[in-house]
C-alpha positions in Angstrom: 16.0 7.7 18.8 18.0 5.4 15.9 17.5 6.6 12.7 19.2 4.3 10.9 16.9 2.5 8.3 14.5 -0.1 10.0 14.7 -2.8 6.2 17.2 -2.1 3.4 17.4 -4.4 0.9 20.0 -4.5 -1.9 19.1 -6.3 -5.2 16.2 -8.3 -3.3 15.1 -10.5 -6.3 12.9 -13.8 -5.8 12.0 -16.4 -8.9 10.1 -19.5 -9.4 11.1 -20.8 -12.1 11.8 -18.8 -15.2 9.0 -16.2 -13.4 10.5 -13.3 -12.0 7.9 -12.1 -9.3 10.7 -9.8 -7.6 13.2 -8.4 -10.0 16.8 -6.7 -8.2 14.9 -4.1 -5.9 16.4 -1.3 -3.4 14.8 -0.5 -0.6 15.5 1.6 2.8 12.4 2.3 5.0 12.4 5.2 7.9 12.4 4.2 11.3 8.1 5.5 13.2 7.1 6.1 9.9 4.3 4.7 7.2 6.0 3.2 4.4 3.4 1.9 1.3 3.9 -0.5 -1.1 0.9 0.7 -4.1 0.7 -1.5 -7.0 -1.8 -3.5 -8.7 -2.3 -7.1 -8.4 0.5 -9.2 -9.4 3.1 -6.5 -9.2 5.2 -7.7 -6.2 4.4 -6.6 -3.0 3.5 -10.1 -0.9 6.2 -11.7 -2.4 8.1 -9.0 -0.8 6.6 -8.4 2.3 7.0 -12.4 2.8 11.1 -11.8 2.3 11.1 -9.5 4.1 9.9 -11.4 6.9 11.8 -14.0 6.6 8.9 -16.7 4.9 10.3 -17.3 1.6 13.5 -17.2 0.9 15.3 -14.8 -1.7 16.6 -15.5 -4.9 19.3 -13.0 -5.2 20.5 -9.7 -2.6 20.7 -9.0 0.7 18.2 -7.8 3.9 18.3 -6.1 6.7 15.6 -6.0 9.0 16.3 -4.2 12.7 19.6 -4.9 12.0 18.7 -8.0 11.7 20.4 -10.2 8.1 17.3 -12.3 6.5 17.0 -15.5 6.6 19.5 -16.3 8.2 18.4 -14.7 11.5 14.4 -15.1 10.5 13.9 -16.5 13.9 15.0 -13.6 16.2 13.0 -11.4 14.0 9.6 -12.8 14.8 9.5 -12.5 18.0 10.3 -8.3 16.7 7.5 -8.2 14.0 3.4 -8.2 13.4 2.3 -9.6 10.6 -1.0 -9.5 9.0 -2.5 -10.7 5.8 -5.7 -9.7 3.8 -7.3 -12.4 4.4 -8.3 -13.1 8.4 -6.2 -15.7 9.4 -7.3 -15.8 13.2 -9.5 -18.9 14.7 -13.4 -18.4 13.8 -14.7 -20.7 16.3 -12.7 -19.1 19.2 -14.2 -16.1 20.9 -12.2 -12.8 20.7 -10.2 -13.1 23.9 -9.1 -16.4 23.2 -7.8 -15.6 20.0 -5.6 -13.2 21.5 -4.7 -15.4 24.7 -3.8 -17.7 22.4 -1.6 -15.5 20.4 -0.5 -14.5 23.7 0.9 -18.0 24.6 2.7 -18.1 20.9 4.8 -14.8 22.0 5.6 -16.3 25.4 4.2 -13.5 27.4 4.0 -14.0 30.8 0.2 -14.1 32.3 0.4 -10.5 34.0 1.6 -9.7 30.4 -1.4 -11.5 28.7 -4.2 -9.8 31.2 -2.5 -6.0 30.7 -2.1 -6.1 27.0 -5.6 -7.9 26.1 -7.5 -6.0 28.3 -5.9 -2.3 27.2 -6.3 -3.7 23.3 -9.4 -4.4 23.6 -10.7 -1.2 25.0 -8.5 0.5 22.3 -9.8 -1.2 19.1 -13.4 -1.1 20.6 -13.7 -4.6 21.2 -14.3 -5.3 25.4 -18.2 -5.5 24.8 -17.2 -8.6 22.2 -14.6 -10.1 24.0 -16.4 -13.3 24.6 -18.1 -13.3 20.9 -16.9 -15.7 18.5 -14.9 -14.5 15.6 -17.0 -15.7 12.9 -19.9 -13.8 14.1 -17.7 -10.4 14.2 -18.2 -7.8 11.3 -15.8 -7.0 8.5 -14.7 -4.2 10.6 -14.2 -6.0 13.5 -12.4 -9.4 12.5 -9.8 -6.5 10.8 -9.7 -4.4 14.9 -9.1 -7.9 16.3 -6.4 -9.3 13.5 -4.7 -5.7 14.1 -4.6 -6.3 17.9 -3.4 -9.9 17.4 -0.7 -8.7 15.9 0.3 -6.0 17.7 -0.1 -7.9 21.1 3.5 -8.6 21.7 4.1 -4.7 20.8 6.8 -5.0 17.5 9.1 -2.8 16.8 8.1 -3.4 13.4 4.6 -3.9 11.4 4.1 -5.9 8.4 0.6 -5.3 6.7 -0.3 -7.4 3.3 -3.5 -5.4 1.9 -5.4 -5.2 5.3 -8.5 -3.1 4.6 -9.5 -4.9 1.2 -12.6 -6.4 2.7 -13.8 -3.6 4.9 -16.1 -0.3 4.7 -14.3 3.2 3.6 -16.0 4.5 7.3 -13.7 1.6 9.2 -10.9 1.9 6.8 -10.6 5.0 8.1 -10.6 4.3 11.5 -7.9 1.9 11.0 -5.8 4.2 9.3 -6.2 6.2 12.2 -5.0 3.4 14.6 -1.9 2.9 12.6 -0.8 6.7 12.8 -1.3 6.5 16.9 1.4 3.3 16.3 3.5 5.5 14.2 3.9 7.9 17.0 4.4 5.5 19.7 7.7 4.2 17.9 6.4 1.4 15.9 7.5 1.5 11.6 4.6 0.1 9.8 4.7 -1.4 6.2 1.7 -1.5 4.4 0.8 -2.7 1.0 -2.9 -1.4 -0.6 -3.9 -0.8 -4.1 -6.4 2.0 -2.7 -5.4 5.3 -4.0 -6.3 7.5 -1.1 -4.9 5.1 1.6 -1.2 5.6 -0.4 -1.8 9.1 0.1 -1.5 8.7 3.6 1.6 6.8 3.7 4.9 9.0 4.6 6.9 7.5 2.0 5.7 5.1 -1.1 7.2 2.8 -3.4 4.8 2.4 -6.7 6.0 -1.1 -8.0 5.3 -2.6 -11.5 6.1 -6.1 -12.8 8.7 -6.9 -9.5 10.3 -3.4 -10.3 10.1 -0.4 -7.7 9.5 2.2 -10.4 8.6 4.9 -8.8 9.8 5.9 -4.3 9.4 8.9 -2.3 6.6 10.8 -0.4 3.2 11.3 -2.2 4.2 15.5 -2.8 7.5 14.5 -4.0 6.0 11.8 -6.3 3.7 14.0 -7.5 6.3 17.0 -7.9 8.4 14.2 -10.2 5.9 12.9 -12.2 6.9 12.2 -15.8 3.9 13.5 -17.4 1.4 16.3 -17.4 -1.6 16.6 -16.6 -4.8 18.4 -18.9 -8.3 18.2 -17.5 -11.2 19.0 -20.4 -14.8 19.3 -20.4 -16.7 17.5 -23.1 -20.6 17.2 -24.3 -19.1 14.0 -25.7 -16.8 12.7 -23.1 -16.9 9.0 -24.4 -16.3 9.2 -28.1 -13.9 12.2 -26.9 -11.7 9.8 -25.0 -11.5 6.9 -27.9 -10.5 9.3 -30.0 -7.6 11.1 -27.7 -6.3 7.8 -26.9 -5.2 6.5 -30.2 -3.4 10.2 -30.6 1.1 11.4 -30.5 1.7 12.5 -26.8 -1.1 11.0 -24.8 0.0 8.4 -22.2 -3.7 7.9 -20.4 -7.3 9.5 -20.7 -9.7 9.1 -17.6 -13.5 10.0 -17.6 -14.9 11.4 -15.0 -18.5 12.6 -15.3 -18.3 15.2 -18.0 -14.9 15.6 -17.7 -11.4 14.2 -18.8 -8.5 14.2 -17.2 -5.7 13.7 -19.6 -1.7 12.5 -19.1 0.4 14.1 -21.7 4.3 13.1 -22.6 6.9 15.2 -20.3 8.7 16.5 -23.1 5.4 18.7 -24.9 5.7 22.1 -23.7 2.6 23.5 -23.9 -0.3 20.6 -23.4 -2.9 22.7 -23.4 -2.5 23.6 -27.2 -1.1 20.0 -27.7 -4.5 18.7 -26.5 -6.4 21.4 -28.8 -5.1 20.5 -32.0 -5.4 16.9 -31.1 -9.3 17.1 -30.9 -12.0 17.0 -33.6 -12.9 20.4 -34.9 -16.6 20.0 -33.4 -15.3 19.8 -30.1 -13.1 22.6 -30.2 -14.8 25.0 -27.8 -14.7 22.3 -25.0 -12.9 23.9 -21.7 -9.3 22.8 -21.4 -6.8 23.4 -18.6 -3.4 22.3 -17.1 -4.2 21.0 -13.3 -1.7 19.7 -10.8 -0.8 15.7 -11.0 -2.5 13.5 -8.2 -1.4 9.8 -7.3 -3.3 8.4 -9.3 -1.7 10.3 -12.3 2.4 9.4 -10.8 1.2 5.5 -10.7 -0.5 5.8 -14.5 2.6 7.6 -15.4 4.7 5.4 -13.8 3.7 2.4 -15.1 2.6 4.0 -18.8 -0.9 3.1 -18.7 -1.0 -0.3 -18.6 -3.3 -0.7 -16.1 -5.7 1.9 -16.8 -6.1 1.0 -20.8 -5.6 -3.0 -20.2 -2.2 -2.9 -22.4 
Protein backbone atom coordinates (compact mmCIF):
# COMPACT_ATOMS: atom_id res chain seq x y z
CA UNK A 1 0.00 0.00 0.00
CA UNK A 2 1.29 3.96 -0.61
CA UNK A 3 2.00 5.54 2.37
CA UNK A 4 2.85 8.61 1.27
CA UNK A 5 0.45 11.35 2.79
CA UNK A 6 -3.07 11.38 1.14
CA UNK A 7 -3.39 15.95 1.66
CA UNK A 8 -0.35 18.06 2.69
CA UNK A 9 -0.65 21.43 2.70
CA UNK A 10 2.09 24.06 3.23
CA UNK A 11 1.12 27.54 4.62
CA UNK A 12 -2.64 26.96 3.38
CA UNK A 13 -4.02 30.43 4.30
CA UNK A 14 -7.53 31.86 2.88
CA UNK A 15 -8.80 35.69 3.50
CA UNK A 16 -11.74 37.72 2.71
CA UNK A 17 -10.91 40.77 3.10
CA UNK A 18 -8.85 41.89 6.02
CA UNK A 19 -10.61 38.53 7.78
CA UNK A 20 -8.20 35.87 8.15
CA UNK A 21 -10.51 32.69 8.38
CA UNK A 22 -7.39 30.32 7.59
CA UNK A 23 -4.10 31.62 8.83
CA UNK A 24 -0.54 29.73 7.21
CA UNK A 25 -1.54 26.06 8.32
CA UNK A 26 0.62 22.61 7.89
CA UNK A 27 -1.06 19.72 7.32
CA UNK A 28 -0.12 15.94 6.28
CA UNK A 29 -3.03 13.31 6.70
CA UNK A 30 -2.28 9.28 6.73
CA UNK A 31 -3.29 7.37 3.95
CA UNK A 32 -6.92 4.49 5.54
CA UNK A 33 -6.91 6.44 8.46
CA UNK A 34 -9.51 8.99 10.45
CA UNK A 35 -8.09 12.27 10.46
CA UNK A 36 -10.44 15.02 12.71
CA UNK A 37 -10.54 18.49 12.49
CA UNK A 38 -12.14 19.56 16.46
CA UNK A 39 -12.70 23.05 16.94
CA UNK A 40 -15.46 25.27 17.89
CA UNK A 41 -17.51 27.23 15.58
CA UNK A 42 -15.79 29.81 13.59
CA UNK A 43 -12.33 28.29 14.03
CA UNK A 44 -11.57 27.11 10.45
CA UNK A 45 -12.42 23.89 9.50
CA UNK A 46 -15.06 24.37 6.40
CA UNK A 47 -13.12 26.94 5.09
CA UNK A 48 -10.54 24.27 4.95
CA UNK A 49 -12.19 21.28 4.13
CA UNK A 50 -13.71 23.55 1.01
CA UNK A 51 -9.72 24.17 -0.13
CA UNK A 52 -9.05 21.36 0.23
CA UNK A 53 -11.39 20.18 -2.18
CA UNK A 54 -10.85 22.39 -4.46
CA UNK A 55 -14.29 24.92 -3.93
CA UNK A 56 -12.68 28.02 -2.81
CA UNK A 57 -9.64 29.00 -3.76
CA UNK A 58 -6.56 29.72 -1.37
CA UNK A 59 -5.15 32.78 -0.40
CA UNK A 60 -1.63 31.87 0.17
CA UNK A 61 0.45 27.96 0.13
CA UNK A 62 0.30 25.02 -1.56
CA UNK A 63 -1.99 21.45 -1.69
CA UNK A 64 -1.71 18.31 -2.38
CA UNK A 65 -4.47 16.03 -2.58
CA UNK A 66 -3.75 12.22 -4.06
CA UNK A 67 -1.05 13.67 -5.48
CA UNK A 68 -3.07 15.79 -6.94
CA UNK A 69 -1.83 20.13 -6.83
CA UNK A 70 -5.21 22.14 -5.80
CA UNK A 71 -6.91 24.10 -7.77
CA UNK A 72 -5.27 23.75 -10.40
CA UNK A 73 -6.25 20.07 -10.93
CA UNK A 74 -9.69 20.44 -8.83
CA UNK A 75 -11.45 18.72 -11.65
CA UNK A 76 -9.63 15.34 -11.68
CA UNK A 77 -10.02 15.28 -7.96
CA UNK A 78 -13.79 15.03 -7.89
CA UNK A 79 -14.30 12.41 -9.61
CA UNK A 80 -11.54 10.82 -6.52
CA UNK A 81 -13.45 12.42 -3.46
CA UNK A 82 -16.98 12.22 -1.29
CA UNK A 83 -18.04 15.12 0.10
CA UNK A 84 -20.68 15.73 2.58
CA UNK A 85 -21.88 18.73 4.48
CA UNK A 86 -23.89 19.14 7.72
CA UNK A 87 -26.61 20.14 6.40
CA UNK A 88 -28.49 17.44 3.89
CA UNK A 89 -27.99 18.57 0.67
CA UNK A 90 -29.68 15.61 -1.32
CA UNK A 91 -33.30 16.15 -3.23
CA UNK A 92 -36.29 15.87 -0.63
CA UNK A 93 -38.92 15.31 -3.09
CA UNK A 94 -37.02 12.31 -4.79
CA UNK A 95 -37.33 8.98 -3.24
CA UNK A 96 -34.11 7.30 -1.82
CA UNK A 97 -33.06 5.35 -4.96
CA UNK A 98 -33.36 8.19 -7.12
CA UNK A 99 -31.32 10.24 -5.16
CA UNK A 100 -28.62 7.91 -5.54
CA UNK A 101 -29.38 7.07 -9.36
CA UNK A 102 -29.09 10.39 -9.81
CA UNK A 103 -25.86 10.87 -8.17
CA UNK A 104 -25.03 7.83 -10.07
CA UNK A 105 -25.56 9.63 -13.49
CA UNK A 106 -23.29 12.71 -12.05
CA UNK A 107 -20.17 10.18 -11.51
CA UNK A 108 -20.82 8.63 -14.98
CA UNK A 109 -21.16 5.09 -13.83
CA UNK A 110 -22.22 2.78 -16.16
CA UNK A 111 -25.88 1.18 -15.48
CA UNK A 112 -24.49 -2.37 -14.35
CA UNK A 113 -22.37 0.04 -12.03
CA UNK A 114 -25.50 2.09 -10.85
CA UNK A 115 -27.67 -1.34 -10.11
CA UNK A 116 -24.50 -3.17 -8.08
CA UNK A 117 -23.44 -0.18 -6.01
CA UNK A 118 -27.17 1.11 -5.02
CA UNK A 119 -28.46 -2.08 -4.32
CA UNK A 120 -25.24 -3.36 -2.04
CA UNK A 121 -25.42 0.44 -0.31
CA UNK A 122 -28.55 0.16 0.48
CA UNK A 123 -28.56 -3.08 2.25
CA UNK A 124 -25.42 -1.78 4.06
CA UNK A 125 -26.67 1.53 5.52
CA UNK A 126 -30.10 -0.26 6.22
CA UNK A 127 -32.05 1.52 3.72
CA UNK A 128 -33.59 -1.32 0.93
CA UNK A 129 -37.00 -1.31 2.87
CA UNK A 130 -36.95 2.78 2.12
CA UNK A 131 -35.70 2.70 -1.14
CA UNK A 132 -38.74 4.03 -2.75
CA UNK A 133 -39.62 6.56 0.31
CA UNK A 134 -39.09 10.10 -0.23
CA UNK A 135 -36.26 11.84 1.37
CA UNK A 136 -38.19 14.31 3.25
CA UNK A 137 -40.13 11.73 5.02
CA UNK A 138 -36.77 9.92 6.20
CA UNK A 139 -35.50 10.40 9.84
CA UNK A 140 -32.52 12.29 11.06
CA UNK A 141 -30.74 9.16 11.10
CA UNK A 142 -31.64 8.15 7.89
CA UNK A 143 -31.28 11.36 5.48
CA UNK A 144 -27.46 11.21 7.29
CA UNK A 145 -27.15 6.75 6.05
CA UNK A 146 -28.49 7.98 2.67
CA UNK A 147 -26.18 11.43 2.35
CA UNK A 148 -23.25 8.97 3.50
CA UNK A 149 -24.05 6.41 0.67
CA UNK A 150 -24.50 9.28 -1.82
CA UNK A 151 -21.31 10.01 -1.34
CA UNK A 152 -19.63 7.13 -1.24
CA UNK A 153 -21.35 5.73 -4.35
CA UNK A 154 -18.57 6.24 -6.74
CA UNK A 155 -16.23 4.57 -3.96
CA UNK A 156 -13.44 7.63 -3.34
CA UNK A 157 -10.24 7.07 -2.48
CA UNK A 158 -10.77 9.92 -0.30
CA UNK A 159 -13.75 11.21 2.21
CA UNK A 160 -14.48 14.73 3.03
CA UNK A 161 -17.02 15.06 6.04
CA UNK A 162 -18.08 18.80 7.18
CA UNK A 163 -19.74 18.20 10.78
CA UNK A 164 -22.01 15.17 9.57
CA UNK A 165 -23.74 13.90 12.75
CA UNK A 166 -24.74 17.48 14.25
CA UNK A 167 -28.39 16.88 13.65
CA UNK A 168 -28.61 13.26 14.62
CA UNK A 169 -29.25 10.92 17.85
CA UNK A 170 -25.94 9.81 20.06
CA UNK A 171 -27.55 5.93 19.32
CA UNK A 172 -27.08 6.66 15.26
CA UNK A 173 -24.04 8.78 15.66
CA UNK A 174 -22.67 5.78 16.70
CA UNK A 175 -23.67 3.71 14.15
CA UNK A 176 -22.22 5.97 11.66
CA UNK A 177 -18.99 6.14 13.30
CA UNK A 178 -19.10 2.60 12.92
CA UNK A 179 -19.67 2.77 9.12
CA UNK A 180 -16.71 5.07 8.70
CA UNK A 181 -14.20 2.67 10.48
CA UNK A 182 -15.49 -0.40 7.99
CA UNK A 183 -14.36 2.48 5.20
CA UNK A 184 -11.15 3.01 6.98
CA UNK A 185 -10.23 -0.58 6.60
CA UNK A 186 -11.41 -1.04 3.07
CA UNK A 187 -8.71 1.61 1.98
CA UNK A 188 -10.72 4.78 1.99
CA UNK A 189 -8.89 8.11 4.24
CA UNK A 190 -11.66 9.96 5.75
CA UNK A 191 -11.60 13.61 7.03
CA UNK A 192 -13.94 14.58 9.35
CA UNK A 193 -14.63 17.84 11.15
CA UNK A 194 -17.11 17.64 14.59
CA UNK A 195 -17.03 19.76 17.70
CA UNK A 196 -18.28 16.52 19.65
CA UNK A 197 -15.77 15.61 22.12
CA UNK A 198 -16.15 11.83 22.19
CA UNK A 199 -16.39 11.52 18.27
CA UNK A 200 -12.59 13.30 18.23
CA UNK A 201 -11.62 10.59 20.43
CA UNK A 202 -12.26 8.29 17.86
CA UNK A 203 -10.35 9.83 15.19
CA UNK A 204 -6.61 8.23 14.55
CA UNK A 205 -5.07 11.48 14.34
CA UNK A 206 -6.51 15.19 15.28
CA UNK A 207 -5.76 18.57 14.57
CA UNK A 208 -7.48 21.02 17.37
CA UNK A 209 -7.75 24.45 15.50
CA UNK A 210 -8.30 27.93 17.03
CA UNK A 211 -8.86 31.20 15.21
CA UNK A 212 -7.52 29.61 11.54
CA UNK A 213 -4.41 28.27 13.54
CA UNK A 214 -3.83 24.36 13.90
CA UNK A 215 -2.73 24.63 17.53
CA UNK A 216 -2.70 21.58 18.64
CA UNK A 217 -2.04 17.76 15.95
CA UNK A 218 -1.45 14.25 16.88
CA UNK A 219 -3.47 11.17 18.15
CA UNK A 220 -5.92 11.73 21.01
CA UNK A 221 -3.07 9.66 23.71
CA UNK A 222 -0.34 11.68 22.31
CA UNK A 223 -2.46 14.91 22.68
CA UNK A 224 -3.31 14.15 25.86
CA UNK A 225 0.34 12.91 26.93
CA UNK A 226 1.42 16.70 25.65
CA UNK A 227 -1.00 18.72 27.15
CA UNK A 228 0.33 22.05 28.51
CA UNK A 229 -1.50 22.00 31.69
CA UNK A 230 -2.48 19.82 34.62
CA UNK A 231 -5.15 18.61 35.58
CA UNK A 232 -6.82 18.67 39.56
CA UNK A 233 -10.27 17.26 40.16
CA UNK A 234 -11.94 18.52 43.78
CA UNK A 235 -15.03 17.73 45.54
CA UNK A 236 -16.94 20.68 46.90
CA UNK A 237 -20.30 21.10 49.23
CA UNK A 238 -20.07 24.48 47.42
CA UNK A 239 -19.12 23.68 43.84
CA UNK A 240 -20.50 27.02 42.41
CA UNK A 241 -19.25 29.76 44.55
CA UNK A 242 -16.08 27.31 44.62
CA UNK A 243 -15.47 27.72 40.95
CA UNK A 244 -16.04 31.75 40.80
CA UNK A 245 -13.73 32.01 43.29
CA UNK A 246 -10.82 29.55 41.66
CA UNK A 247 -11.26 31.23 38.47
CA UNK A 248 -10.18 34.73 39.16
CA UNK A 249 -6.99 33.02 41.04
CA UNK A 250 -2.52 32.77 39.72
CA UNK A 251 -2.14 29.43 37.85
CA UNK A 252 -5.67 28.40 36.96
CA UNK A 253 -6.25 28.28 33.07
CA UNK A 254 -10.09 26.63 33.32
CA UNK A 255 -12.49 25.35 36.09
CA UNK A 256 -15.40 22.82 34.98
CA UNK A 257 -18.32 21.72 37.30
CA UNK A 258 -19.49 18.64 37.23
CA UNK A 259 -22.11 17.59 39.70
CA UNK A 260 -20.24 18.01 42.98
CA UNK A 261 -17.22 18.04 41.53
CA UNK A 262 -14.50 20.32 39.77
CA UNK A 263 -12.21 19.47 37.49
CA UNK A 264 -9.50 22.11 37.40
CA UNK A 265 -6.61 23.02 34.54
CA UNK A 266 -3.51 24.27 36.27
CA UNK A 267 -0.42 26.22 34.44
CA UNK A 268 2.40 23.54 33.26
CA UNK A 269 5.11 25.11 35.01
CA UNK A 270 3.43 24.60 39.01
CA UNK A 271 4.96 21.54 40.27
CA UNK A 272 2.85 20.37 42.73
CA UNK A 273 -1.02 21.36 41.80
CA UNK A 274 -2.46 19.64 44.38
CA UNK A 275 -1.01 22.00 47.12
CA UNK A 276 -1.21 24.93 44.52
CA UNK A 277 -5.08 24.29 44.38
CA UNK A 278 -5.13 24.04 48.46
CA UNK A 279 -3.76 27.27 49.25
CA UNK A 280 -5.74 28.82 46.53
CA UNK A 281 -9.12 27.97 48.29
CA UNK A 282 -11.02 29.67 51.11
CA UNK A 283 -10.19 28.34 54.49
CA UNK A 284 -13.83 26.91 54.89
CA UNK A 285 -13.41 24.67 52.14
CA UNK A 286 -10.25 23.33 53.09
CA UNK A 287 -11.20 19.76 53.87
CA UNK A 288 -12.79 19.40 50.32
CA UNK A 289 -11.06 16.15 48.46
CA UNK A 290 -8.49 17.13 45.97
CA UNK A 291 -6.50 15.01 43.57
CA UNK A 292 -4.23 15.08 40.37
CA UNK A 293 -6.19 12.91 37.46
CA UNK A 294 -5.02 12.21 33.97
CA UNK A 295 -5.93 15.03 31.19
CA UNK A 296 -8.83 13.98 28.73
CA UNK A 297 -9.64 15.83 25.35
CA UNK A 298 -11.54 17.93 26.48
CA UNK A 299 -8.75 19.31 28.92
CA UNK A 300 -5.80 19.34 25.60
CA UNK A 301 -8.59 21.54 23.58
CA UNK A 302 -9.23 24.00 26.86
CA UNK A 303 -5.56 24.02 27.23
CA UNK A 304 -4.95 24.50 23.89
CA UNK A 305 -6.87 27.18 23.17
CA UNK A 306 -6.49 28.90 26.99
CA UNK A 307 -9.97 28.79 27.88
CA UNK A 308 -11.53 30.82 25.71
CA UNK A 309 -14.29 28.89 24.92
CA UNK A 310 -15.09 27.37 28.07
CA UNK A 311 -15.17 30.94 30.16
CA UNK A 312 -16.51 33.16 27.04
CA UNK A 313 -13.09 35.24 26.93
Amino acid sequence: MNSSPVIVAQQLTRRFGTFTAVDHIQLSVPRAQIYGFLGPNGSGKSTTIRMLCGLLLPSEGEVQVLGLSIPRQAEQLKLKIGYMTQKFSLYDDLSVEENLEFIAQVYCLTKPQQRRRIDQLLLQYHLAERRKQRAATLSGGQRQRLALAAATLHEPELLFLDEPTSAVDPQSRREFWETLFTLTTQGTTILVSTHYMDEAERCHRLAILDRGKIVADGSPRELEERIAAKVVEIESEQPQATRQHLLQQRGVLSVTQLGVRLRILIQQQILDPVQHVRGLLPVQTTSDTITQVRPNLEDVFVAATQGRYREGQ
